[in-house]
Structures are given as structure tokens and as C-alpha cells.
C-alpha positions in Angstrom: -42.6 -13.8 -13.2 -44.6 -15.1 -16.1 -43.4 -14.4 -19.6 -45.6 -12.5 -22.2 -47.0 -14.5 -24.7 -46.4 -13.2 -28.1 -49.5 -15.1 -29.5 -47.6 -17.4 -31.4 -47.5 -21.5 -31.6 -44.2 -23.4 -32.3 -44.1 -27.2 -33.5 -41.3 -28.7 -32.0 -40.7 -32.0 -34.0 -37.6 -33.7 -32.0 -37.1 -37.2 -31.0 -34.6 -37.1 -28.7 -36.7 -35.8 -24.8 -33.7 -33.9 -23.5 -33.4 -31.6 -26.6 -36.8 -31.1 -27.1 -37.4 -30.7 -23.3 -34.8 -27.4 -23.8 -36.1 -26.3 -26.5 -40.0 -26.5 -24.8 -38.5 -24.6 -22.2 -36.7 -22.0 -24.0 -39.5 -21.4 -26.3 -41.8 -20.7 -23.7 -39.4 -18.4 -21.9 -39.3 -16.5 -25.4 -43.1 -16.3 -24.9 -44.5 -18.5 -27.8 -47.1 -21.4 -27.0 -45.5 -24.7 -27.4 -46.2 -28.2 -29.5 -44.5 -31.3 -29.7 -44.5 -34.5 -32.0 -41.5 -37.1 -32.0 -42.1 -38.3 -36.0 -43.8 -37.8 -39.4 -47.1 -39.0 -38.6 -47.5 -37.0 -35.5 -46.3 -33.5 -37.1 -48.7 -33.9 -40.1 -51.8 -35.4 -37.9 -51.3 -32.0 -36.0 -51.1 -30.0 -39.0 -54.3 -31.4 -40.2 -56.6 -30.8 -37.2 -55.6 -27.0 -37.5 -55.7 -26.8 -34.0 -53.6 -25.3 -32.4 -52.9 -22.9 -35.6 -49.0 -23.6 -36.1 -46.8 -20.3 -36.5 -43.5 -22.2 -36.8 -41.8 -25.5 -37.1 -38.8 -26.9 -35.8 -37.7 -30.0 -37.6 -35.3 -32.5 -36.6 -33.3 -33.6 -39.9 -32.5 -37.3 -38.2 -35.5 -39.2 -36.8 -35.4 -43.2 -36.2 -37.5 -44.5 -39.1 -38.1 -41.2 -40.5 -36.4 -39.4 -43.5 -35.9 -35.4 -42.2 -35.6 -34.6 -46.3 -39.2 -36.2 -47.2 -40.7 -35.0 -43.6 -39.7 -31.6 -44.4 -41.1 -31.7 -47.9 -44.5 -33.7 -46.8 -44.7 -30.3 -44.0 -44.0 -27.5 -47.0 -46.4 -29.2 -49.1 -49.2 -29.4 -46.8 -48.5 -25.9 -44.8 -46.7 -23.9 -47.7 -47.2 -21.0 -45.6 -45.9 -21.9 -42.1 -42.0 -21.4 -41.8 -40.0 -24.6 -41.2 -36.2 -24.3 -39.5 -34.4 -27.3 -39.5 -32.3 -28.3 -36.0 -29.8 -30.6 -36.7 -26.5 -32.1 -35.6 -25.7 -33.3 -39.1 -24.4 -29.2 -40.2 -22.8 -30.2 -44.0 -22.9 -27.8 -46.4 -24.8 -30.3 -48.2 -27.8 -30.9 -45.5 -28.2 -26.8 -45.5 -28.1 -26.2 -49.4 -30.7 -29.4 -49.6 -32.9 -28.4 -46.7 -33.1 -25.1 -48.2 -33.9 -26.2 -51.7 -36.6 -28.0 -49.7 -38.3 -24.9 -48.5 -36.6 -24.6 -45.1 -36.6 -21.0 -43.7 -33.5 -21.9 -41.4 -30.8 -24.4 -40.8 -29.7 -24.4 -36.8 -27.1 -26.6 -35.8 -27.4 -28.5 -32.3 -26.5 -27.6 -30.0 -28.8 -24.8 -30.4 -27.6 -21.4 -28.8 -31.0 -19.3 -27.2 -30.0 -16.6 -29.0 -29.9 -17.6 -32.7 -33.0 -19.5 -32.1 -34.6 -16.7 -31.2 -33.1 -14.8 -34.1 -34.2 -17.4 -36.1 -37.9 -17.3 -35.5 -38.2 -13.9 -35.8 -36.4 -13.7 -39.1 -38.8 -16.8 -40.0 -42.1 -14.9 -38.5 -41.6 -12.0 -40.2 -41.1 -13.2 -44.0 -44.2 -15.5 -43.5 -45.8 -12.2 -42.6 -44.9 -10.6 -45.4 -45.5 -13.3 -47.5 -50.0 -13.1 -46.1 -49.5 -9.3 -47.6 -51.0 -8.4 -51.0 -48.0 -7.4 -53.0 -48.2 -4.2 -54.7 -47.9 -3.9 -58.7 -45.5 -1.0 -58.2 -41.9 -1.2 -58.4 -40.0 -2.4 -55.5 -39.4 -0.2 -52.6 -35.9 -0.2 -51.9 -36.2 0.5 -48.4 -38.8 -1.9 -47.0 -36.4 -4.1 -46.1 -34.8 -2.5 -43.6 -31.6 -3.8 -44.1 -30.0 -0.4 -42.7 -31.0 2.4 -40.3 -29.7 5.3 -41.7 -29.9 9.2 -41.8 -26.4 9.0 -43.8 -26.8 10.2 -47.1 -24.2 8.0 -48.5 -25.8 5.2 -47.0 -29.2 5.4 -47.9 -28.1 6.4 -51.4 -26.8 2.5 -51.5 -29.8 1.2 -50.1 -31.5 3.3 -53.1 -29.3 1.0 -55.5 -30.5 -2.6 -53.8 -33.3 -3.3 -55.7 -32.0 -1.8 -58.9 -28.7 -3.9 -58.6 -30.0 -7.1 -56.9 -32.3 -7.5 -59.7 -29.0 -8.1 -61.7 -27.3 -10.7 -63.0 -23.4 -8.5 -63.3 -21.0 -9.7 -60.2 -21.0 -7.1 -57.4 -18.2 -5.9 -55.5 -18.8 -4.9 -51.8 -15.7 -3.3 -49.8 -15.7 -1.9 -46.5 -13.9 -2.1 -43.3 -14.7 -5.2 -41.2 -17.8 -5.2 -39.5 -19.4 -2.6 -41.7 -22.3 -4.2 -42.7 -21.0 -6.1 -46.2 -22.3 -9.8 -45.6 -25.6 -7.8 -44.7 -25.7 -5.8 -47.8 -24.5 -9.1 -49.8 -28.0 -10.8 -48.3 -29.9 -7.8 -49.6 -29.0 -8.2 -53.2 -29.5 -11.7 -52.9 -33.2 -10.9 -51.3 -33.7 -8.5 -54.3 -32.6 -11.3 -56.6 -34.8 -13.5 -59.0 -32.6 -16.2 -57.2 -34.3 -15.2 -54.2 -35.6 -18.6 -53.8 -32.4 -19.8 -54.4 -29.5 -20.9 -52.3 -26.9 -17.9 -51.2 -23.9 -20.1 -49.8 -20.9 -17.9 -48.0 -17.1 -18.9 -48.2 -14.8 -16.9 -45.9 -11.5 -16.8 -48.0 -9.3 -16.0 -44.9 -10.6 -18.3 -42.6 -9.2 -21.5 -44.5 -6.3 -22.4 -46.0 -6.2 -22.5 -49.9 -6.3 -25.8 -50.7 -9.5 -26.0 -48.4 -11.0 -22.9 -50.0 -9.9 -24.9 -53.4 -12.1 -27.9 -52.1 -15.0 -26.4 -50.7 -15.3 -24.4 -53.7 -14.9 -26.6 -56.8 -15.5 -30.3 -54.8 -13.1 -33.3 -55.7 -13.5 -36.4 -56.9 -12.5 -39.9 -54.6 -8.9 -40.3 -53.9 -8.3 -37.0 -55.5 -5.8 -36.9 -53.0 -5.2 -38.1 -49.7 -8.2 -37.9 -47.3 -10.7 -38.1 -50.5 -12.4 -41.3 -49.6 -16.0 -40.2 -51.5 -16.6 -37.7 -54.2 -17.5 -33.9 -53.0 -19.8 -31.2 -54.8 -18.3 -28.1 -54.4 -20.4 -25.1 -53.4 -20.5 -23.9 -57.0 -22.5 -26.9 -57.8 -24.3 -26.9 -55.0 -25.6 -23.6 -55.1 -26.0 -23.9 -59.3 -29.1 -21.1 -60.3 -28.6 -19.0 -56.6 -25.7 -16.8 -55.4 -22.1 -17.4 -54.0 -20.9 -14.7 -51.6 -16.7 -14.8 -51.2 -15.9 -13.0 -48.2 -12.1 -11.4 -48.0 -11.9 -11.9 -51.6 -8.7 -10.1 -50.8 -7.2 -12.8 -49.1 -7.2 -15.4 -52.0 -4.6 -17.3 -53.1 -3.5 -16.0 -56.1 -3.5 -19.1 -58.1 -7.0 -20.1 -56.7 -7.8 -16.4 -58.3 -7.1 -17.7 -62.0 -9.5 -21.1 -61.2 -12.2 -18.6 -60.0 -11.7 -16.2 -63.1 -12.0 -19.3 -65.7 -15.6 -19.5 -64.0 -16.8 -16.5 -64.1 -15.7 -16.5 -67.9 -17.0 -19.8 -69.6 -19.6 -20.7 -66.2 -18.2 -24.2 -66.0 -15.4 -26.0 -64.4 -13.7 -29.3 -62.9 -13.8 -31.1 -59.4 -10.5 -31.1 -58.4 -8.9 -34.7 -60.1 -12.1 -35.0 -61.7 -12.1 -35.2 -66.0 -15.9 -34.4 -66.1 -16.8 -30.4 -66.8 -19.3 -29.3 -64.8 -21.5 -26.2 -66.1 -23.1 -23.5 -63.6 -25.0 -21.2 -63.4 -24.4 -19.3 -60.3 -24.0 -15.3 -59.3 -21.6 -13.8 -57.7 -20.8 -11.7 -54.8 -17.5 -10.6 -53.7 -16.6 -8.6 -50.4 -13.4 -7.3 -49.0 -11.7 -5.2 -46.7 -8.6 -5.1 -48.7 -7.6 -2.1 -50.7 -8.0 -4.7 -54.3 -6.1 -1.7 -56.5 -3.6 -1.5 -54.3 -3.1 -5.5 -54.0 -2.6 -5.2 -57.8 0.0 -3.2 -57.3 2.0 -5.7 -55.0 1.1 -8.9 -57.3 -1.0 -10.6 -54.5 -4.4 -10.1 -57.1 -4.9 -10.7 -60.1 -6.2 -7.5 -62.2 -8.4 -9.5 -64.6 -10.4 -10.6 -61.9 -10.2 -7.1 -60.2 -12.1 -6.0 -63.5 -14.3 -9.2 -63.9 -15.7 -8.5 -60.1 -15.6 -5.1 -60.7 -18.7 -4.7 -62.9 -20.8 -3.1 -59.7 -18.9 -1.5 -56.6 -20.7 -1.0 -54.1 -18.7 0.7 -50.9 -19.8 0.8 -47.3 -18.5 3.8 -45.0 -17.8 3.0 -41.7 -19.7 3.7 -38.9 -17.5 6.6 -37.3 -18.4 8.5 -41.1 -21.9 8.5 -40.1 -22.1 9.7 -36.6 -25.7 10.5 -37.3 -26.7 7.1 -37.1 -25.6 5.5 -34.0 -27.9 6.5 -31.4 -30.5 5.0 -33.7 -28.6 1.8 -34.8 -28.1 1.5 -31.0 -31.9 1.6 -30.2 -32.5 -0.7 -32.7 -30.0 -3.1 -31.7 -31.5 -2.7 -27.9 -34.6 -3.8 -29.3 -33.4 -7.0 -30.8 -31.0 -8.5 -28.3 -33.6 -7.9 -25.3 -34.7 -10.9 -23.7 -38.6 -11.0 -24.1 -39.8 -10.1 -20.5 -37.3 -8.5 -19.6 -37.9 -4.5 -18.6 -36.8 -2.6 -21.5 -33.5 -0.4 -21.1 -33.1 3.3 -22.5 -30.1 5.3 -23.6 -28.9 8.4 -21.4 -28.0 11.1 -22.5 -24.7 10.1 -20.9 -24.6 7.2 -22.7 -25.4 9.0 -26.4 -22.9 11.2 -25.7 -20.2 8.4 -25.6 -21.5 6.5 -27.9 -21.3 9.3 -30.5 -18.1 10.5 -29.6 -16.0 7.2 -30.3 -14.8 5.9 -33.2 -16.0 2.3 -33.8 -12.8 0.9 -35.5 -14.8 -2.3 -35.0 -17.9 -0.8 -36.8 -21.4 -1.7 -36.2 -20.3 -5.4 -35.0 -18.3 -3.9 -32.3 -21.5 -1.3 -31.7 -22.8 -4.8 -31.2 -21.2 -6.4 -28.9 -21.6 -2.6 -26.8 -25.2 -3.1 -26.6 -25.0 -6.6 -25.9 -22.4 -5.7 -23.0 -25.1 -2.5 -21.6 -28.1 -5.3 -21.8 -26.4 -7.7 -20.1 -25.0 -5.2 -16.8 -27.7 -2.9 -17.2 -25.3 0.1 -16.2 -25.5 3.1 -18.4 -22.6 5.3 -16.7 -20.7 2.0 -16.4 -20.7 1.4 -20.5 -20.3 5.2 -21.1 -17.3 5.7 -18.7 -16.0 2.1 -20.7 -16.3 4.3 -23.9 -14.8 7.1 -22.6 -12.1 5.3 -21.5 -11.3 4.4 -25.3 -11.4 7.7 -26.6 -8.1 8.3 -24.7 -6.3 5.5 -26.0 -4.6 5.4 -29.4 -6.9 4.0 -31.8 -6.1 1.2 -33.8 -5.8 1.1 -37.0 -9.0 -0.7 -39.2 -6.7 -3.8 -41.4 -6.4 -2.9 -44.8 -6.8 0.7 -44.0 -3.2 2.3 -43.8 -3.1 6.0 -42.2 -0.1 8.5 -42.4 1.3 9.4 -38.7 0.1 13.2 -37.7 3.1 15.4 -37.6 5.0 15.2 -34.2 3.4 12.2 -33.5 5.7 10.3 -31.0 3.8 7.1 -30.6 5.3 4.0 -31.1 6.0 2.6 -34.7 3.4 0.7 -36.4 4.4 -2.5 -36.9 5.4 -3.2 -32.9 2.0 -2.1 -32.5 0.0 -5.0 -35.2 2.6 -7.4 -33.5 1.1 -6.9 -30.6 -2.0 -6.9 -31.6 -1.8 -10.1 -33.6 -0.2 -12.0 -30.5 -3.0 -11.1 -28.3 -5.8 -11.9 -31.3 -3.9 -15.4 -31.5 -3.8 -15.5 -27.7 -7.7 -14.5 -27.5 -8.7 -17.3 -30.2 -6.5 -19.8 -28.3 -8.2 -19.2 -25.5 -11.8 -19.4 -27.0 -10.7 -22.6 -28.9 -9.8 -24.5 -25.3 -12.5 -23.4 -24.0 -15.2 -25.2 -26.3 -12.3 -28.1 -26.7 -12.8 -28.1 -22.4 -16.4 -28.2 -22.4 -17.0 -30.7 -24.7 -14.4 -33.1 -23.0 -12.1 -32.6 -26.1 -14.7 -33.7 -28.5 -13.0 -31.7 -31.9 -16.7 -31.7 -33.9 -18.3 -30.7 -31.0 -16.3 -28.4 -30.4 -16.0 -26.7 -33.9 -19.9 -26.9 -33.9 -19.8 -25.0 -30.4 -17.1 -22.8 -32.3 -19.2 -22.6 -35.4 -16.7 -22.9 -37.3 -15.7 -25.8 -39.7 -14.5 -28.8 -38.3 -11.1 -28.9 -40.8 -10.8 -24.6 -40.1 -10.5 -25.8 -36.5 -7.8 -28.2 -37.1 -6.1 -25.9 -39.1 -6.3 -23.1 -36.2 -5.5 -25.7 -33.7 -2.3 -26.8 -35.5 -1.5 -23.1 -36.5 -1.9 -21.8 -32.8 0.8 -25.6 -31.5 -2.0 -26.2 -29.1 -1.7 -30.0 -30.1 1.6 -29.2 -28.4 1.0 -26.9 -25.7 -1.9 -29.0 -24.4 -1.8 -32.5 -22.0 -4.7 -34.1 -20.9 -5.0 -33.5 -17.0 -5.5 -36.5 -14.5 -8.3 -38.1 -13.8 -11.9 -39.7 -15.5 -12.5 -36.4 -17.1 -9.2 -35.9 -19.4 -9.5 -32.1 -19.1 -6.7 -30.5 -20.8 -4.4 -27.8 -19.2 -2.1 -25.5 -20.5 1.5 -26.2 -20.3 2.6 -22.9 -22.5 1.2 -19.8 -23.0 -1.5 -20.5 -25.6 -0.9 -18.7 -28.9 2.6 -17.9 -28.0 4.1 -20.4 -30.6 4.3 -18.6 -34.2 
């Protein structure tokens, strides 16, 4: 069966025929009309003759006797309006932050999943849409966004204060349990932001250890220490006049909390061995999931910086505090994962039912990866008995989020519980890690960009997980690895 077109045209620009050959193909299954060019020349000779009219571009960064950089700014400057996302294999901080300062809507890192391109080109369609409307000399509306779908009060009470507070320059604290919606709201404020234009980098705090987070953060100079063969900016140089957004803010080193104060005091600091002070202008967003008053209390944050971040809290309820809103959240999310083509699925009244009766400890992420799950077996009793099946179960506890027992409560104690919890997290992420480690014959980059993670956050899991240990290569051309331990099981 023939796929819809959607009426739009995508330049691929891509040397390599394999890569462009799959990404032809899966543009076309996506329904969008499809051109090709393999260099410079080719992409702007097209974008002259205006025919086809070009919706989108996707831009190789590294072409044989081509610059990506210069391409990409020879494409803005001649089609200011058309949306370019970059696909490349080099994923540095420093190609994104400089395609982005060169007017690229997206960075996509190869391999390219079928799903975040397709994410991708719809984000990208519908800002160059709103960019062809006339802009209105009112104020703002703080809700055309979109960025939630809520009948909550409290919620669309802090959508009301977007505009007003993204138009800021005061740090803003977002807390929430995970999965809430923070790095969404964080995006918002940066949308509503005169830095708009401007880069909005995101550092995970508890993903890396901290001299990593120090690193990425701050940059070092050469032979700062060992490893250090060429000097690094940092991502507060990097992203100097946009936004910084430090997710798990709660999970920073403490010592690494008094660096980050000193910048948000005087605006400048120093690479890491470097002499040189380096002066910044740069916003910043915190989120957390952590009870931060309660860290004070233990000594694990700093209270200066509690009160420096602190200028603008902004607090996200979770998902099972606004029941009202999951049957739409759900039809919304239906909307956006389904496959162009494919017939469209409905919610039962089965289905809302269950969907409004459980809890969500994992939030709208886990509400998610539920819809993804019902598109995907197209079984509406199937996903609702699933839900139902939970309900039963003792629910688990959100991190950072510590609940008193109900009286006569006989279950087993707490901590057993997060033991076993954290074994089979470690035992899950193990799993997922040999698995992209397997398909990519062992290849660690490719891996970490199949991953998408880091390539020195997946050396740091590896080691932290002993599957350098638990893992020999298996016999044969192919060098697969097996197991020889239970993966994880090593703590």
C-alpha cells in the first residue's frame, strides 16, 4: 500500500549511496517527496531553480572536498527560510553548538534512528511554519506553544508563567519527579528567551562522574591532566549569550557546586589547569528530582547555591496529581508516535479506564512508552489488562520522594525493596549496553552513539557495571562477546 504524501519536499544532501539510499527510503515511507545532491554545488544549483520547492534539508557535516560548516551557511544564506538538520557521524558538543550557531534547526547523529528523524522534521516543519505567520503586536500568548496538554489547574497556571519568566534573565529552578515534563518545560523558557536564537546545551549531572561533569562544564587546557592531549572549551563557553540546562542538579558533587556558584556570582571562570579567566555570559536552568532543602540538611548541597538557583521555582506535579489529563496526553501522544499510513488507533473505554486508574510513578515518560507499547501490538484489552495488572502490585516509590508506611502495613522494608530495584536497573542497563556493544561488533563509539550516550559515560558504565570482566569475545570471525557472569551482578 502506497504512503500518503504529506505535500512536502526533503533535500537529502549525503555523499555516502548507502545512507542516503535509507534515508530516500525512509523519507518516502514517512510520505514526503524526495531530492538528492552528493555536494555544495549540487544542493545550491537545486535551490536556485526553485523547482522542486524545498521544505527541508538534510545536510551531511563531512563531504570529500566540501566544508559541512560553510555548506550549511551558503544554504541558510540563500534559503533563510527552509529548515536545515544536520546528519552527522562527527556528534561533539562542539559540531552541535557550531551547527546551531550556523542556523541548523537540528543535529541527528548517524546512524539515524526513523523515529527521531521523523521527530525531527516535524519539529523543523512546524517552526518554519510559524515563522511564514505575521506576528502579532500583542503580548505573547503563553499557551501557543503547546508545550503541555492540560485541564490541571496547577499546570496551566505554570504554563501562564512561561512567557513571563522565559523572558528573564534570574536562574530558574524546575523540580519534579522524573519523567514529569522538566527538560520540556526547561526548553520552553528557553523558547520564550531573547536567547531564543541562542544555543541551550543540557548536562545530566548524574549520568557522569564529577570530574567529567568538571570537564565538560568548564573545558581544560592540554596536558591538564592525563588524557588532555588538545585544549577543550567547556559548555559554558560554548554556549556564551544562550542557556545552560543542569539536569539532577541534585546529584552534583559538592565541590563542583562551589566552582558552579563562583560563576553564577562574578560570570567568569578558568579551564581546568588553565591561568586565562574566561568571562560568560550564559543563563541558567537547573532541574532536579531531589528534595534540594532537604539535601541541605544532610551537607550533600550547598545552601548558597540552593538560594542562588532559587530566584524562580517552578514545580511540576506528577502525572497521577492530574488524572484529568491523561486520556488527552494519551491521544496526543497516539497522534505523534503513529507511523504515517498506518490506520489510526482509538482509546476504549476499557483502555481510559486503566489508564486513569494507575499511578504513573514513571510519569508522562512512562505514559510514553504505554502508548508506544498499544501502537506497536495494537491490543487495547491487552495494554489495559497490563495496567490493571500494576494497580495490584505495590507501587514503587518515585527517587527522591520518601513516603511514611500506612499503618499495619506488612510489606517488606524499604531498603530490600530499592536493592532490588537497583540490581535489576543495573541488570536492565547491562543488558542494553551488550546489546549495542553486540551489534556493532564491539565498536565502543558506535556503540555509545547507538546508546546515545557519551562515549566516556559509556566507559564509565561499562567499568562501573565489571562488564570489561564479565565479557570474552566468543570464537570465530565475528568476536561476538558472551556473558560469562550475570551482567550487573558485580557492585
Amino acid at each position: 500500500m502506497a504512503t500518503q504524501k504529506n505535500g512536502h519536499t526533503v533535500l537529502v544532501v549525503e555523499d555516502e549511496l548507502e545512507v542516503r539510499g535509507y534515508l530516500e527510503m525512509a523519507l518516502r515511507y514517512m510520505g514526503y517527496e524526495v531530492e538528492s545532491a552528493q555536494d555544495r554545488e549540487e544542493v545550491l544549483n537545486i535551490l536556485r531553480s526553485a523547482k522542486p520547492e524545498i521544505s527541508a534539508i538534510l545536510l551531511d557535516l563531512v563531504m570529500p572536498e566540501c566544508d559541512g560548516m560553510e555548506t550549511l551557511r551558503a544554504v541558510r544564506s540563500m534559503a533563510p527560510d527552509v529548515p536545515v538538520i544536520v546528519v552527522s557521524g562527527l556528534s561533539s558538543t562542539l559540531n552541535v553548538v557550531t551547527a546551531m550557531k550556523c542556523g541548523a534547526a537540528d543535529f541527528l547523529c548517524k546512524p539515524v534512528a526513523h523515529e527521531d528523524l521523523r521527530e525531527s522534521l516535524t519539529k523543523a516543519l512546524e517552526s518554519s511554519v510559524l515563522r511564514e505567520e505575521p506576528v502579532a503586536p500583542a503580548c505573547p500568548n503563553p499557551r501557543k506553544t503547546k508545550a503541555y496538554i492540560s485541564e490541571n489547574p496547577r499546570t496551566r497556571e505554570l504554563e501562564s508563567l512561561v512567557a513571563a519568566v522565559g523572558w528573564s534573565e534570574a536562574p530558574v529552578l524546575i523540580q519534579g519527579e522524573t519523567g514529569s515534563g522538566k527538560e520540556v518545560l526547561a526548553r520552553e523558557l528557553h523558547a520564550h528567551s531573547p536567547r531564543a536564537n541562542q544555543p541551550l546545551l543540557k548536562l545530566n549531572c548524574a549520568a557522569l562522574p564529577s570530574e567529567l561533569v568538571e570537564s565538560e562544564l568548564f573545558g581544560y587546557e592540554r596536558g591538564a591532566f592525563t588524557g588532555a592531549f588538545q585544549k577543550k572549551a567547556g559548555m559554558f563557553e560554548m554556549a556564551d549569550g544562550g542557556t545552560i540546562l543542569l539536569d539532577e542538579i541534585g546529584d552534583m558533587d559538592v565541590r563542583l557546586q562551589a566552582k558552579l556558584l563562583q560563576v553564577l556570582q562574578d560570570h567568569e571562570f578558568h579551564r581546568i589547569g588553565g591561568r586565562d579567566l574566561i568571562k560568560v555570559d550564559v543563563r541558567l536552568l537547573a532541574a532536579t528530582h531531589r528534595d534540594l532543602e532537604r539535601a541541605i540538611a544532610d551537607r550533600t548541597f550547598r545552601e548558597d547555591l540552593y538560594y542562588r538557583l532559587n530566584v524562580i521555582n517552578l514545580h511540576l506535579p506528577p502525572l497521577r496529581e492530574r488524572k484529568e489529563d491523561i486520556v488527552g496526553l494519551a491521544e496526543h501522544l497516539l497522534r505523534k508516535h503513529t507511523p504515517s499510513g498506518t490506520a489510526p488507533l482509538g482509546l476504549t473505554l476499557e483502555l481510559k479506564h486503566a489508564l486513569t486508574a494507575y499511578q504513573w510513578p514513571g510519569n508522562v515518560r512512562e505514559l510514553e512508552n504505554v502508548v508506544r507499547r498499544y501502537i506497536v501490538l495494537r491490543d487495547a484489552s491487552l495494554i489495559a489488562r497490563e495496567l490493571n495488572s500494576k494497580i495490584t502490585r505495590p507501587p514503587m516509590m518515585a527517587a527522591g520522594s520518601p513516603q511514611a508506611p500506612l499503618a499495619g502495613d506488612t510489606a517488606a522494608p524499604v531498603t530490600p525493596i530499592l536493592e532490588q530495584v537497583t540490581k535489576a536497573k543495573q541488570h536492565a542497563e547491562a543488558e542494553a549496553i551488550l546489546a549495542a556493544l553486540n551489534s556493532t561488533r564491539w565498536n565502543r563509539k558506535q556503540a555509545a552513539a547507538l546508546l546515545k550516550i557519551d562515549y566516556k559515560a559509556l566507559l564509565y558504565k561499562m567499568k562501573k557495571l565489571n562488564l570489561e570482566d564479565n565479557v570474552i569475545p566468543l570464537p570465530g570471525p565475528t568476536k561476538e562477546p558472551r556473558v560469562k557472569a550475570a551482567a550487573g551482578s558485580g557492585q
